[in-house]
C-alpha positions as CSV (number, residue, x, y, z in Angstrom):
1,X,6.2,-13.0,-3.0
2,X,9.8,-12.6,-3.4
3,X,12.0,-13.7,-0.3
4,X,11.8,-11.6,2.8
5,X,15.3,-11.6,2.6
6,X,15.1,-9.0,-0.4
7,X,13.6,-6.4,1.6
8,X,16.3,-6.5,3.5
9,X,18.5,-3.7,1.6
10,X,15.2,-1.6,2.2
11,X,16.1,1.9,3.4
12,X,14.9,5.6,3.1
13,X,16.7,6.0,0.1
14,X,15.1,3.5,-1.9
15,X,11.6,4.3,-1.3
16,X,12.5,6.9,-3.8
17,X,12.6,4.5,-6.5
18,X,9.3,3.6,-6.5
19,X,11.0,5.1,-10.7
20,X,-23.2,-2.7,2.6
21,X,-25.9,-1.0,1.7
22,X,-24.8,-0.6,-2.1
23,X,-22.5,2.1,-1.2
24,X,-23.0,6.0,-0.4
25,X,-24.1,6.9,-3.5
26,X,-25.6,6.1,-7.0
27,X,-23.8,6.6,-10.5
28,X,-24.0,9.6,-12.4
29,X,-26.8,9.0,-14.9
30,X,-26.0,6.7,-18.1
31,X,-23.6,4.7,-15.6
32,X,-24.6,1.6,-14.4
33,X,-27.5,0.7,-12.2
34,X,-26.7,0.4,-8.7
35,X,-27.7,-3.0,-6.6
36,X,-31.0,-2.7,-4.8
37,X,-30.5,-0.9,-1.6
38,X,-32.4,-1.4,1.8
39,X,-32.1,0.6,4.6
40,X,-30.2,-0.5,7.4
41,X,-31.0,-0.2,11.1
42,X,-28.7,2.0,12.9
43,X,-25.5,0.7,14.7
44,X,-26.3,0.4,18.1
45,X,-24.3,1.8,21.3
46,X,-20.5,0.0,21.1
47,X,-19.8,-1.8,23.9
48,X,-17.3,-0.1,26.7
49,X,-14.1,-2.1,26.2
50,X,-11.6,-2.9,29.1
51,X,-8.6,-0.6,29.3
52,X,-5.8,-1.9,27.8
53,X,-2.4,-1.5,28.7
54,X,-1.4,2.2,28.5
55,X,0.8,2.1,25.0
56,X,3.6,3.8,23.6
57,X,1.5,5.5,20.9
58,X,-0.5,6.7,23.9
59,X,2.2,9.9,24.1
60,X,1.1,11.3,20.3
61,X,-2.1,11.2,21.4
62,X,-2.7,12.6,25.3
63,X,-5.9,14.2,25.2
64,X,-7.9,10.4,24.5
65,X,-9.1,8.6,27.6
66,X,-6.9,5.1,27.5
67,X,-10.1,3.0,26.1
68,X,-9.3,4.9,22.6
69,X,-5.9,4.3,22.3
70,X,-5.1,2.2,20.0
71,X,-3.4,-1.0,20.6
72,X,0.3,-2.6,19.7
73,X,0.5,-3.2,16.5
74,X,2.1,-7.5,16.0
75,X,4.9,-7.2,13.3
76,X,4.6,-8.7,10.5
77,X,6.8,-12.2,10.0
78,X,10.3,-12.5,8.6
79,X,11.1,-8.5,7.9
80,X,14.4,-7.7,8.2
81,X,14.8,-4.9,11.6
82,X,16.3,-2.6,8.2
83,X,12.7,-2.3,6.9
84,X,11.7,-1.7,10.8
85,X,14.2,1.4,10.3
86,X,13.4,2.8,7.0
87,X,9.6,2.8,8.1
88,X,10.5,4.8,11.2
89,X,12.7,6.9,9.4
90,X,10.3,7.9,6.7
91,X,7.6,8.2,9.2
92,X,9.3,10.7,10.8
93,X,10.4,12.4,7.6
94,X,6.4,13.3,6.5
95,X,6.8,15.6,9.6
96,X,4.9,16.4,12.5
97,X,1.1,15.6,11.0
98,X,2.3,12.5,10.5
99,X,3.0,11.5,14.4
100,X,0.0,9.3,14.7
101,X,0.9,7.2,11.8
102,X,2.7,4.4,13.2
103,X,5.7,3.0,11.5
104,X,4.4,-0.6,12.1
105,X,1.1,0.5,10.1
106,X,3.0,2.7,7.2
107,X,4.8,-0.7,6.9
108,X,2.4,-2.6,6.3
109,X,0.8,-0.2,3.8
110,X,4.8,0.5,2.3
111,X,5.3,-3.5,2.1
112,X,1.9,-4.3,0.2
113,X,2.4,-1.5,-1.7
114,X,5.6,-2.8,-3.0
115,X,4.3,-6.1,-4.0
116,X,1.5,-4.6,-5.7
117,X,3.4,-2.8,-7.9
118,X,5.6,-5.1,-8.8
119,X,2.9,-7.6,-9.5
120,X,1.3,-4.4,-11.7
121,X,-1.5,-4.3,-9.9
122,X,-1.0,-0.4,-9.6
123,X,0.6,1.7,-12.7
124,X,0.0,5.3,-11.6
125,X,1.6,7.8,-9.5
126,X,3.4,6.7,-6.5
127,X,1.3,8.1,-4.5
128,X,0.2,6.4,-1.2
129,X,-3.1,6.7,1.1
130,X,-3.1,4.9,4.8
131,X,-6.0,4.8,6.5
132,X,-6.3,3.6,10.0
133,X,-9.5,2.5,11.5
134,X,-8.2,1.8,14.8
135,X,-8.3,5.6,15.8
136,X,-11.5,6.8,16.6
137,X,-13.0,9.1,13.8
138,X,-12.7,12.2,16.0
139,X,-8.9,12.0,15.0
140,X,-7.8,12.8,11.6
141,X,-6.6,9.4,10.2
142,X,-5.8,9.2,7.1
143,X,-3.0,10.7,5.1
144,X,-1.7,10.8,1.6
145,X,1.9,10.1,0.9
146,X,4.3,10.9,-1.7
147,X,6.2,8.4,-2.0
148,X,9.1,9.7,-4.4
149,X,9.6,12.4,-2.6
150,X,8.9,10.8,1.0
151,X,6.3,14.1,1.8
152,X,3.1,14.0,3.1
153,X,0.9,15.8,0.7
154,X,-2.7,15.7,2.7
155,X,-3.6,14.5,6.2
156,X,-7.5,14.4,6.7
157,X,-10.2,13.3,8.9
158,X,-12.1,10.1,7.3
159,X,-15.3,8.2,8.0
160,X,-16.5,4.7,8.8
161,X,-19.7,2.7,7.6
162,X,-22.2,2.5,10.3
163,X,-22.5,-0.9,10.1
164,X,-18.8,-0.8,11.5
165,X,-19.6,0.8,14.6
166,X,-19.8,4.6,15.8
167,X,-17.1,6.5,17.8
168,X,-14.6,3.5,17.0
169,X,-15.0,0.9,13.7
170,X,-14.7,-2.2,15.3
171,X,-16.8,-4.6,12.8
172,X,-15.4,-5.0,9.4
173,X,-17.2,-6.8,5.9
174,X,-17.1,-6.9,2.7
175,X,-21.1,-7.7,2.3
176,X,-23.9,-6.2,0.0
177,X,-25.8,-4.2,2.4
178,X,-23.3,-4.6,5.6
179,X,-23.0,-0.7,6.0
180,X,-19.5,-1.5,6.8
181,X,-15.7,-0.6,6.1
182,X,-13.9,-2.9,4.2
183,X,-10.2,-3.3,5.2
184,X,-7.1,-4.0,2.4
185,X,-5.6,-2.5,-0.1
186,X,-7.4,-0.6,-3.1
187,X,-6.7,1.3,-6.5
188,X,-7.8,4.4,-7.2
189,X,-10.4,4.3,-10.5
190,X,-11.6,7.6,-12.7
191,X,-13.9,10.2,-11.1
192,X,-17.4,10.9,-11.7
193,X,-20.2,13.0,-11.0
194,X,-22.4,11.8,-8.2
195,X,-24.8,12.4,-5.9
196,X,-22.2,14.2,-3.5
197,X,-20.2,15.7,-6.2
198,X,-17.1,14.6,-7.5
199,X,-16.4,10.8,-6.5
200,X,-13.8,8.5,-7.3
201,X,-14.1,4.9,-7.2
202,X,-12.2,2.3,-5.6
203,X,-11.5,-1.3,-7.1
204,X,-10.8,-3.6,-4.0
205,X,-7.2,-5.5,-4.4
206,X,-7.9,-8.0,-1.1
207,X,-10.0,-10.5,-3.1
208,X,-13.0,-12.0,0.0
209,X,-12.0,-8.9,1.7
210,X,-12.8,-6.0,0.0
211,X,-13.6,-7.3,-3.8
212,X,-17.1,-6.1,-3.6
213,X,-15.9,-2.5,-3.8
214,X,-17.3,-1.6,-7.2
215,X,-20.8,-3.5,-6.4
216,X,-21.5,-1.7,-2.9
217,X,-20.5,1.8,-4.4
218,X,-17.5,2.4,-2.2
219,X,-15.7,5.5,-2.9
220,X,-14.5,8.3,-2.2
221,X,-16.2,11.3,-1.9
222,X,-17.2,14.8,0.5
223,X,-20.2,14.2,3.1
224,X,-21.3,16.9,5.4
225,X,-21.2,14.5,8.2
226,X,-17.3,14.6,7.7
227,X,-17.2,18.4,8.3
228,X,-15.5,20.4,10.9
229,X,-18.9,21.4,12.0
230,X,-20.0,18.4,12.6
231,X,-17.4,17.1,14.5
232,X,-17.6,19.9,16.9
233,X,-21.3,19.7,17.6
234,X,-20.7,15.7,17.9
235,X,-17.7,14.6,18.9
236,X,-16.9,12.7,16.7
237,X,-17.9,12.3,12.5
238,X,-21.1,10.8,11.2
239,X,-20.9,7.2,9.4
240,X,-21.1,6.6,6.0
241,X,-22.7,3.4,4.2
242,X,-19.1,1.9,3.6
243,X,-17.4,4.8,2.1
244,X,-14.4,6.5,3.0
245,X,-16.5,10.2,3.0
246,X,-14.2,13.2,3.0
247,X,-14.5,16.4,4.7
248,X,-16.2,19.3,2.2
249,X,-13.2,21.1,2.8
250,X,-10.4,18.9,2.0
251,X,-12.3,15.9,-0.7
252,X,-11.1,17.9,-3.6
253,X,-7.6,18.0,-3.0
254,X,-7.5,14.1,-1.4
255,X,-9.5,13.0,-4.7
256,X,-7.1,14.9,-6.9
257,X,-3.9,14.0,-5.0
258,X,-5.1,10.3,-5.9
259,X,-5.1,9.6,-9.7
260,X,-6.6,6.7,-11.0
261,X,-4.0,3.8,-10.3
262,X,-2.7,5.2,-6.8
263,X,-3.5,2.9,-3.7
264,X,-5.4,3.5,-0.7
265,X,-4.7,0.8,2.4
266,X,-7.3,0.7,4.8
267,X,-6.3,-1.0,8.4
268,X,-7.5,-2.2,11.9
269,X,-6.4,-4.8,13.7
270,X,-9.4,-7.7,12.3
271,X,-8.0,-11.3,12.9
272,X,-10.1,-12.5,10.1
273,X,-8.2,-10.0,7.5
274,X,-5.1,-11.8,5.2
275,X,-3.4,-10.2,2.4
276,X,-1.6,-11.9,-0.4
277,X,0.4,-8.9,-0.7
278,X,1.4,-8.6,2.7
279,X,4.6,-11.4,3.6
280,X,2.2,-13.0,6.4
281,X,0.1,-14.5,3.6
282,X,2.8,-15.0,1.2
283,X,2.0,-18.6,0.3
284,X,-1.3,-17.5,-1.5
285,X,0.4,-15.2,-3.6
286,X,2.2,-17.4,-5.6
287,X,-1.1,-19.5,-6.0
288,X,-2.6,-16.5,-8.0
């Protein structure tokens, strides 16, 4: 990775010049076979955690008891309080839905971005999807970003695997037949008729960390267990088998706002997850 100290003329301006199981579903017929599949058990209760400390974030989000607020994100090593800024700045900019994204989160999905780009790991629009994990999935979560234009284009609800957990995703893997979400970065691939519809698949950037992607059938796609409906009669959304299931209402326009070659970052705060695209894990990067 280039030297931190590039990143340091970073500002709002110049993000405009950007210039499990095997999955949720099976391929549409004459595709490729998908991996044997088992069923998994269901995710048991997840255990009551301690109340953290009440945090700042705690404000954009008032109605969640204080065991559901997420947590202080760490900062990443070595970037420049300018990049701080300009991830502040443009978090405000996407507007009101975007209050719940935190700037230290959008940076970290800004930062890899950045780096996979330039590597030319991603060649299509500059278009931008953050997911984050840590909220529970009563909360819409994840939101597409424009990043020429600094606008948020969609801001949706999105599911976990069940082998993650239920409420909250608090286990992460990258397994055949985990039932889990895999955290990192990921490029959009073509779309495809499946057994929910219109799908788009998802090629895994964070090699031992998401690589299996295409293997487990991870994509993106509607699931009634993502609808309105059923997060009022639950509470909260139903799991997937590792996907990142859409709402009925709202897969359409996600799928579409992400053309093959945009990114998708997927985050919680897992100790065990690196990047080589993110400046912590720089040192592998220029191993590749």
């Amino acid at each position: 990775m280039r030297s931190l100290t590039t990143l340091a003329g970073l500002e709002l301006s110049a993000l405009a010049a950007f210039g499990p199981l095997t999955g949720c579903q099976s391929p549409a017929p004459g595709q490729a076979p998908t991996v044997a599949s088992a069923v998994a058990p269901a995710a048991g209760p997840d255990p009551v955690p301690a109340a953290p400390p009440r945090p700042l974030v705690a404000k954009w989000l008032p109605h969640l008891p204080d065991s559901l607020q997420p947590g202080p994100v760490a900062a990443l090593p070595g970037v420049p309080d300018s990049v701080h800024s300009a991830m502040q700045a443009l978090q405000q900019q996407l507007g009101p839905a975007a209050a719940t994204l935190r700037p230290a989160v959008l940076e970290r999905a800004v930062l890899g971005y950045r780096e996979l780009r330039r590597q030319g790991e991603l060649r299509g629009p500059q278009v931008l999807a953050v997911a984050d994990m840590e909220l529970p999935s009563s909360e819409p979560r994840l939101w597409v970003i424009d990043l020429k234009r600094q606008q948020l284009l969609l801001h949706s609800h999105v599911t976990h695997g069940r082998g993650s957990g239920g409420l909250r995703a608090r286990r992460f893997s990258d397994r055949l037949k985990s039932a889990c979400t895999a955290l990192g970065f990921y490029r959009t691939g073509e779309t495809y008729q499946g057994k929910h519809g219109l799908s788009r698949r998802l090629h895994g950037l964070d090699k031992g960390q998401n690589g299996h992607a295409l293997r487990r059938y991870v994509v993106l796609h509607a699931a009634d267990y993502a609808s309105a409906a059923y997060l009022q009669q639950h509470g909260q959304l139903g799991n997937s088998r590792g996907c990142p299931a859409l709402p009925p209402d709202k897969y359409r326009a996600v799928i579409g706002s992400l053309a093959a070659g945009s990114c998708l970052f997927i985050y919680a705060p897992e100790a065990a997850y690196t990047s080589v695209w993110l400046p912590a894990d720089s040192a592998p990067l220029a191993r590749r």
